[in-house]
N, C-alpha and C positions, 0 to 999 in steps of 0.2 A: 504494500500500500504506500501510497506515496500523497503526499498532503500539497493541494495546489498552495502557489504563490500567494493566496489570496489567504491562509489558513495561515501561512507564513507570516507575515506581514500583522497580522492578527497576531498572532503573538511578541511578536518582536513588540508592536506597540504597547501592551499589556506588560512586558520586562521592563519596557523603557518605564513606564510610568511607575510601577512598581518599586522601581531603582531610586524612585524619587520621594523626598517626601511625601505623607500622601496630601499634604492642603496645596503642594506646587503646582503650577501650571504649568505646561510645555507646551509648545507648537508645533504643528505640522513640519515646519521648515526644519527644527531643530530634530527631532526624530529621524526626520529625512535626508539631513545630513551625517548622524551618527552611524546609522546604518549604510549609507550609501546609496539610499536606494531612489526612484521615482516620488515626487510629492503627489504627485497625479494620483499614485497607485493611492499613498498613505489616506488621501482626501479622502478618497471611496471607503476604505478600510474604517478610516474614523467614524465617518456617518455611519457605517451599518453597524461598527461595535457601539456608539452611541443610541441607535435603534434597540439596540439588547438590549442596554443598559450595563455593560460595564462600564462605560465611560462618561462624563457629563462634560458637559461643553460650556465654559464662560465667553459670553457676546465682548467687544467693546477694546476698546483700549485697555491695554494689558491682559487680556484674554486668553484661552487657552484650552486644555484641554487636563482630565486629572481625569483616577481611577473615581467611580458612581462607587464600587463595591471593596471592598476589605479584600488582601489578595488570598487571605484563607477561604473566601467567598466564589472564587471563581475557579470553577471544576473544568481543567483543562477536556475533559472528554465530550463536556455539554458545548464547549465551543469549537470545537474540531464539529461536532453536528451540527452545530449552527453557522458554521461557514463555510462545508464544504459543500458543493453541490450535488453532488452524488457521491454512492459510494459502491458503485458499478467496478469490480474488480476485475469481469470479464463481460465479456457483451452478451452473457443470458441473464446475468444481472438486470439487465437493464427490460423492465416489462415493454417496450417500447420496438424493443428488437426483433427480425423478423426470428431470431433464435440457431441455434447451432442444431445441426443433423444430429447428432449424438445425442442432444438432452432429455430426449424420454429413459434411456438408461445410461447417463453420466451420473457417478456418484461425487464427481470434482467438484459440483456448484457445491453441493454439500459442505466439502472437508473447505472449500474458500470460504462461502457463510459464517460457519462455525468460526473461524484463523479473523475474520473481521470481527464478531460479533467478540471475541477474545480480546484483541490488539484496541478497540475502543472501553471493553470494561479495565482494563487496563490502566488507559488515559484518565475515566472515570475515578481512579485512589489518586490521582494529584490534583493540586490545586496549584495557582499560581505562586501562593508562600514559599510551595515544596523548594521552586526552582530559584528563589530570592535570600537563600542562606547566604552566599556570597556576596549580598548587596553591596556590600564597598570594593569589591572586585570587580564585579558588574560597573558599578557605578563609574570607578576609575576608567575604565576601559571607553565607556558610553557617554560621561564628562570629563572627560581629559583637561579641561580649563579650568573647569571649576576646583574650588579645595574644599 
């Protein structure tokens, strides 16, 4: 299984803030420079973690963006589901598809089911805390300017 850019980015924004105190605000630009990545992408990314509700968004001058939830509060596995589009591991997955010659006796969709339904209860025992024991490691790396 392999997690789009989109899941990606979803998290990365979720560490960044985490890294941070939780009343700070940070910006788009700032995230998207840390990482290196697209602001473009981040913008999209923001609004629909904002739509959950892990994020809250301040208007105006001086504005920004900070974690809506406590990072013990966010269940890495409920947002891998809520960001990933599917989770179609092969194309009989997918009810949509005209389906493979073999699936009336493949027992493969099966043992894949099962290995997904496994790899997300999985993600489901972490939270975003888990991965913020490092916070000042993180943080160095992620604010390099700041002290």
């Amino acid at each position: 299984m392999r997690l789009t850019l989109y899941t990606d980015y979803s998290l990365r924004v979720l560490l960044y803030l985490g890294a941070k105190n939780i009343e700070d605000l940070s910006t788009i630009k700032e995230i998207s420079d840390a990482y290196g990545i697209s602001k473009n992408h981040l913008m999209k990314v923001t609004h629909e973690l904002g739509k959950l509700g892990y994020i809250e968004t301040v208007r105006g001058r001086g504005g920004g963006i900070r974690l809506a939830l406590k990072p013990k509060d966010i269940v890495i596995g409920k947002l891998v589901r809520q960001t990933e589009e599917d989770f179609y591991l092969v194309d009989c997955f997918n009810p949509e598809s005209v389906g493979c010659i073999i699936s009336p006796v493949c027992s493969l969709k099966g043992a894949l089911n099962k290995a997904l339904h496994a790899y997300i209860a999985v993600l489901d025992t972490y939270t975003l805390d888990d991965f913020l024991h490092s916070k000042e490691e993180l943080a160095a790396l992620l604010f390099p300017n700041q002290k």
